[in-house]
C-alpha positions, 0 to 999 in steps of 0.5 A: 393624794399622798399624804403631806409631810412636814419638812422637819423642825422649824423653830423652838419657843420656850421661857425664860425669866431675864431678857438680857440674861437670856440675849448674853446666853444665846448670842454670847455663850451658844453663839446663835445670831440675834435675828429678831426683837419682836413682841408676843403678838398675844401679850404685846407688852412682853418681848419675843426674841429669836436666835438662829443662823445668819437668817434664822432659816427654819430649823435654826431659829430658837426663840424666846418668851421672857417673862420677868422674875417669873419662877421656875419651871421643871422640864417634864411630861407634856412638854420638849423635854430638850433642843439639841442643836447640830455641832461638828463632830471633832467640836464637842471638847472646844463647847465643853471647854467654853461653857466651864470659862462661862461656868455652865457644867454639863449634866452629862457627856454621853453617845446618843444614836451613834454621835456624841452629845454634852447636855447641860442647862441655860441659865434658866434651867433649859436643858440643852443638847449638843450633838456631834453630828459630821451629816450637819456640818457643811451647814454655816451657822453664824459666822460672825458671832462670837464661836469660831465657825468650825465649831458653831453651832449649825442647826437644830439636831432634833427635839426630845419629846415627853409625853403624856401618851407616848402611843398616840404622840407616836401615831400623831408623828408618823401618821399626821405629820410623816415621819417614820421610826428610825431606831430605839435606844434606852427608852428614847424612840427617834422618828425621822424626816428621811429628806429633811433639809435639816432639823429632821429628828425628833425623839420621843421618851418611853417614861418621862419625868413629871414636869411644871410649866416655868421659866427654862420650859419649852412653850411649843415646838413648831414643824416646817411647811414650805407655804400656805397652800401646804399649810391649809392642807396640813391643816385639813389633814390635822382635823381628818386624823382626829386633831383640833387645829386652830385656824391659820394665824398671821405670825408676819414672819410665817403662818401657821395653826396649832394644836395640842397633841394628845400627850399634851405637848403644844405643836405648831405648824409653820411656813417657811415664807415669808422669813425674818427678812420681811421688815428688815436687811439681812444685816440688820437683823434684830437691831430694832424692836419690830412691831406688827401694823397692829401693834405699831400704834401702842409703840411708845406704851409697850417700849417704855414697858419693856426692859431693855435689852442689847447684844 
């Protein structure tokens, strides 16, 4: 039997400090859709919000633990270095312009595998990309949100990794996991999922800063799978090659496994089904904190323990 390959990214988590700071961010400035209030299903007093496109398909959707007042943290070694997310090509000049009126600065405009790239930081110091890239731009993003559609944002580019052990994290992408080496370029290697729908790319860094865990990190990075027969063979796959998967885990909205790569990043593998639109319309996406059976029954304890929050 060949060997499975993920279908590239399908989501994003990392850490924030202020929820509402962080709603305004994405949904506001960035312009992604809100397509899920939810809790952390392992600390059910603290929010987990997603963002994507209109239905936060995987290889949109970016999501967030909010830990209040929590201190900061410093993107570096064993964690995603950066999300980079999909733009059209000509809209590079139109963000910059955006996030100065919202006074986030770029920390630099530069060419990255041949598109253009702005990085900047969120408000809790995320370092976020994006890429001017014309291969993602039949992609529809948000329509509704805040950005005018030519310019939205459509899709994840890719991940920048930085590992401890760029060797074995490199071994685990291409043997493990299916991708192959697509180029070199200043210390950054790009791996690729050649048929990937979207969110194909990731990127692994040669010498990576040291980091510290903290608000505006990234928690983990999950890779799509199309159901849970793939994802038990993925799984099966995992443990043959060396790895320690957890075992499959009820997310509602997806399943999944985890596990720690060998230069210390947290991968999770995740389905595609059933999708955020298991409990709620399509049009309602987001608008009322959705809790798991159980978690239901604590309801009232954890919504008078959460901040609240509005887009």
């Amino acid at each position: 039997m060949s060997p499975i390959q993920v279908g590239g990214l399908h989501h994003v988590t990392a850490i924030a400090a202020d929820a509402q700071r962080n709603v305004d961010f994405y949904t506001g400035v960035l312009g992604l859709r809100f397509v899920k209030k939810t809790v952390n299903q392992d600390d059910p007093f603290t929010y987990h919000l997603y963002y994507g496109d209109t239905l936060g398909r995987p290889g949109t959707a970016m999501t967030f633990f909010p830990f209040p007042d929590l201190p900061a943290g410093q993107p570096g070694q064993r964690q995603v270095y950066e999300t980079a997310f999909s733009v059209p090509a000509a809209s590079l000049g139109h963000w910059r312009d955006r996030l100065e009126r919202h006074d986030i600065t770029a920390l630099s405009e530069e060419e990255r595998f041949g598109a253009p790239i702005l990085r900047f930081a969120d408000p809790d110091g995320l370092i976020v990309v994006l890429v001017g890239d014309a291969a993602d731009a039949s992609e529809a993003g948000w329509p509704e949100g805040p950005v005018p559609v030519a310019e939205a944002v459509r899709a994840f580019s890719s991940v920048r990794l930085a590992s401890a052990a760029t060797e074995a994290t490199a071994r685990v992408l291409t043997e493990l996991l299916g991708y192959t080496e697509a180029g070199e370029q200043s210390g950054t290697t790009r791996f690729a999922i050649a048929d990937a729908e979207r969110a194909g790319a990731i990127d692994l860094m040669a010498t990576p800063p040291p980091g510290r865990r903290g608000a505006g990190t990234v928690h983990h990075v999950a890779f799509r799978v199309p159901d849970r027969d793939t994802l038990t063979a993925m799984r099966q796959q995992l443990v043959d090659g060396g790895m320690q998967p957890t075992p499959e885990i009820d997310r509602f909205y997806f399943r999944s496994v985890y596990f720690r790569e060998p230069g210390g990043i947290l991968f999770e593998i995740a389905t595609d089904e059933p999708g955020f639109a298991v409990d709620e319309d399509i049009a309602a996406l987001g608008s009322e904190l959705k809790l798991t059976a159980e978690h239901e029954p604590q309801r009232a304890r954890i919504e008078a323990q959460l901040p609240p929050i509005h887009v």
